[in-house]
C-alpha positions in Angstrom: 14.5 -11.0 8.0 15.1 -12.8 11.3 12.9 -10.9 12.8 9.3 -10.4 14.3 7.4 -8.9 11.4 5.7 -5.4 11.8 2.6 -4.2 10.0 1.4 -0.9 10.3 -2.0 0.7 8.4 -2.2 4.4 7.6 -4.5 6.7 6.0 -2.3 9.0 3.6 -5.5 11.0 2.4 -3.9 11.0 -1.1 -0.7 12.5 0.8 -2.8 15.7 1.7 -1.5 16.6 5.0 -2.5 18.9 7.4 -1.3 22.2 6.0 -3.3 21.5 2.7 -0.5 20.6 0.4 0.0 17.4 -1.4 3.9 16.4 -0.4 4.2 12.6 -1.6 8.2 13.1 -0.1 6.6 13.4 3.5 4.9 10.3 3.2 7.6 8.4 2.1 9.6 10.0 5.0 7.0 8.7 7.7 7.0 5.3 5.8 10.8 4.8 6.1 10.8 6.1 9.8 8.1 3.5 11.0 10.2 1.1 9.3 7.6 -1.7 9.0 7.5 -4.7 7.1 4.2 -4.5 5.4 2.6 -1.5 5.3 -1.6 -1.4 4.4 -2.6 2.5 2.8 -6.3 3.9 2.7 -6.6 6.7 0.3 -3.3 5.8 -1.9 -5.0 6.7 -5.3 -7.1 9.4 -6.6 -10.6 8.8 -7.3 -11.4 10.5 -10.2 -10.1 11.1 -13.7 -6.5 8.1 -14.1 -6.7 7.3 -10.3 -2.7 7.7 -10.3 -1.3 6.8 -7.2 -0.8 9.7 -4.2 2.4 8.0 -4.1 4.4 7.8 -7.5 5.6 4.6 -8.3 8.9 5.4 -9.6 9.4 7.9 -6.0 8.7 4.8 -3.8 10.9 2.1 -5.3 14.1 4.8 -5.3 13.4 6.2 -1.7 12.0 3.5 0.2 12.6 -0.1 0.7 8.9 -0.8 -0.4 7.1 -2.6 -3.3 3.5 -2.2 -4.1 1.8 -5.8 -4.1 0.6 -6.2 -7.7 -3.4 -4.9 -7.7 -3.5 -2.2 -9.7 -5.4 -2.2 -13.1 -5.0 1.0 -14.3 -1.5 2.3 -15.2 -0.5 5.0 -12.4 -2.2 3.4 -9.4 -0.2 1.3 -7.1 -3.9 -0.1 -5.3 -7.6 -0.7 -5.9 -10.3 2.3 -4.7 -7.4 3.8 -2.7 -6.0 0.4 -0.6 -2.7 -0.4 -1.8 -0.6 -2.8 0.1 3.4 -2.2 -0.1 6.2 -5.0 1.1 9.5 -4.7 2.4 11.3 -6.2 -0.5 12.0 -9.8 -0.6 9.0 -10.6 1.0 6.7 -12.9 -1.4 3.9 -12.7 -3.0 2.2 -16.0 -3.6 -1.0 -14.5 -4.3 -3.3 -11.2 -4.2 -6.5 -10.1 -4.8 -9.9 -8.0 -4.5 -12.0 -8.1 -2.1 -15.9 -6.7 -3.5 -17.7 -5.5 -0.2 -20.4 -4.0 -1.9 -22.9 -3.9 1.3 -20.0 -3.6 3.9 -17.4 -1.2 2.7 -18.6 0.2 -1.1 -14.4 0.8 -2.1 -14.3 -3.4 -1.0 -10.4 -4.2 0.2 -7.3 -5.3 -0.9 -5.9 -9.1 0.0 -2.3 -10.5 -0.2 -1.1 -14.1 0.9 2.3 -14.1 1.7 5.3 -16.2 2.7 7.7 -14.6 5.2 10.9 -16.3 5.7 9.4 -19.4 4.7 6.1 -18.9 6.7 2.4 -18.2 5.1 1.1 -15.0 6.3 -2.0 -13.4 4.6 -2.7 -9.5 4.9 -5.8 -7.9 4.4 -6.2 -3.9 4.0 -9.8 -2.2 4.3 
């Protein structure tokens, strides 16, 4: 990756788009059309029952060139309270980790620190 590195932030509403239907593929098509290098999602998990990801795990690493940065605790989410942060691989993570908001933003955020191409780059996602 030579280079400038691009970032983008979207809210997938747990892949709900506008016609009411749930369609994980179209996500993943916009994701690999924006062609970013770090990509910060709002709204990536379910909230209640599992929380499984919006955005199955196994889907994204066969049709895109992303990896989910590792925050999940709970077996089928890819993020924490629906932020999920996903890399172009090869990119490192040195380290990552929650952010608790509790007066700010109740769902807190999500935190990776990063090298890119030998260069320390931290990402945040709210």
């Amino acid at each position: 990756m030579s280079h400038a590195i691009k970032v983008a932030t979207y809210n997938i509403r747990k892949a709900v788009g506008l016609d009411q239907r749930c369609d994980p593929a179209r996500i993943l098509s916009v994701l690999n059309e924006i062609d970013a290098d770090i990509v910060t999602l709002q709204e990536v998990d379910r909230r209640f029952g599992a929380r499984v990801s919006a955005l199955p795990l196994a889907m994204l690493e066969a049709e895109t060139p992303y990896v989910p940065v590792p925050l999940n605790f709970r077996p089928a989410a890819i993020g924490w309270h629906g932020n999920a942060i996903l890399l172009r691989k090869g990119i490192e993570v040195r380290r990552a980790e929650l952010i608790d908001m509790p007066t700010l933003e109740p769902r807190g955020a999500v935190m990776a620190e990063l090298s890119v191409n030998g260069h320390p780059l931290r990402v945040i996602g709210v």
